[in-house]
C-alpha positions as CSV (number, residue, x, y, z in Angstrom):
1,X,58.0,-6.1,-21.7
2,X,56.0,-3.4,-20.0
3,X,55.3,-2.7,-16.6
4,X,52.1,-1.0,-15.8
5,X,53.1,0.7,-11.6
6,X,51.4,3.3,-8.9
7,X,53.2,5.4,-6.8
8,X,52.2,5.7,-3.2
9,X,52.4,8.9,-1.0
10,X,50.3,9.2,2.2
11,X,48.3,5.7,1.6
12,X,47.2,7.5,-1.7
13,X,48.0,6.3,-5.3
14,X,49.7,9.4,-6.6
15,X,50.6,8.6,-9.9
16,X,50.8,5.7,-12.5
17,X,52.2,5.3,-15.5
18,X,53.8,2.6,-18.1
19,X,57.8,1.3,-18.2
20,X,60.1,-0.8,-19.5
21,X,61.4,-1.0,-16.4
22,X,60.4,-0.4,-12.7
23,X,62.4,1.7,-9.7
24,X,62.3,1.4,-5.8
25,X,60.2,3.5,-5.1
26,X,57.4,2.0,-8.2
27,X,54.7,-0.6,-7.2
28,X,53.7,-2.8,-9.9
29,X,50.1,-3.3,-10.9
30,X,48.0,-5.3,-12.9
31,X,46.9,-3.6,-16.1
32,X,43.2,-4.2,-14.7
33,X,43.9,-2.3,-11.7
34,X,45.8,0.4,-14.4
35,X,43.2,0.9,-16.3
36,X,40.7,1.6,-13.5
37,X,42.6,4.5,-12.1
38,X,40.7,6.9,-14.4
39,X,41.7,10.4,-11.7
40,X,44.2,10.9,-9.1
41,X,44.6,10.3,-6.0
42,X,43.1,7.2,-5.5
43,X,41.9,5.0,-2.4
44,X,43.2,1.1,-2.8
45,X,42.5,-1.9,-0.8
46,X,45.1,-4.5,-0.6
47,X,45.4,-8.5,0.1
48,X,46.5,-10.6,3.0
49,X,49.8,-10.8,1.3
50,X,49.9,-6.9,0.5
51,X,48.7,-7.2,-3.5
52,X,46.1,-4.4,-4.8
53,X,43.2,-5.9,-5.0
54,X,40.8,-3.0,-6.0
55,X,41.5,1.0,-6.2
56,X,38.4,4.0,-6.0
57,X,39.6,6.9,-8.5
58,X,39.4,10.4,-7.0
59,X,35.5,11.7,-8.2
60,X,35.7,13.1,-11.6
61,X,36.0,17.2,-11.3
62,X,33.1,19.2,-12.0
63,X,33.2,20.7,-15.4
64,X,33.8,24.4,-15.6
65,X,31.0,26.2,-17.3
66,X,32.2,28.3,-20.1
67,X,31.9,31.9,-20.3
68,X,29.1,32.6,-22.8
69,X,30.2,35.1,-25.3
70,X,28.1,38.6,-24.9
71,X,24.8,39.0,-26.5
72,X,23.5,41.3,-29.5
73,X,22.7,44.0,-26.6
74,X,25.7,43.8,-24.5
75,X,27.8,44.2,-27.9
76,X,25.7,47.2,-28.8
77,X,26.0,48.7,-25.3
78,X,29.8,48.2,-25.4
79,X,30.2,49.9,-28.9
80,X,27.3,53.0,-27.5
81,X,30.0,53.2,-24.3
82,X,32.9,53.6,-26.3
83,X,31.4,56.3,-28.8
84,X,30.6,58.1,-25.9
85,X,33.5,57.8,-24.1
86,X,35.6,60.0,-27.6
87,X,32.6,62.8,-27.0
């Protein structure tokens, strides 16, 4: 049997993750609620009797942009600054 659980720090889900088996400090979830925790920390909203209800992933980061490798010029210039640079 698996056991799909959150951890809670600072009324944030922290971390999840999938078990065999759960520990004290490991709040079980459905695998709905698993699936739906897509970045970390997360924001959930609970029941009457204290059940996760819902759960609002972290916003996705923003994507780094690449460094573009340098151009025909910039490789010439580089090359022309070395040459001169043995004179």
């Amino acid at each position: 049997m698996h056991y799909y659980f959150i951890q809670i720090e600072n009324n944030k889900i922290i971390s999840k993750g999938v078990s065999g088996s759960i520990t004290n400090d490991q709040i079980e979830v459905t695998k709905e609620i698993y699936d739906q925790l897509t970045h970390l920390p997360a924001d959930f909203e609970t029941d009457s009797e204290g059940n996760i209800i819902s759960v609002t992933p972290a916003p996705e980061p923003e994507p780094q942009p690449q460094p573009q490798p340098p151009n025909i010029e910039e490789r010439l210039k580089a090359v022309e600054d070395a040459l001169l640079s043995l004179l």
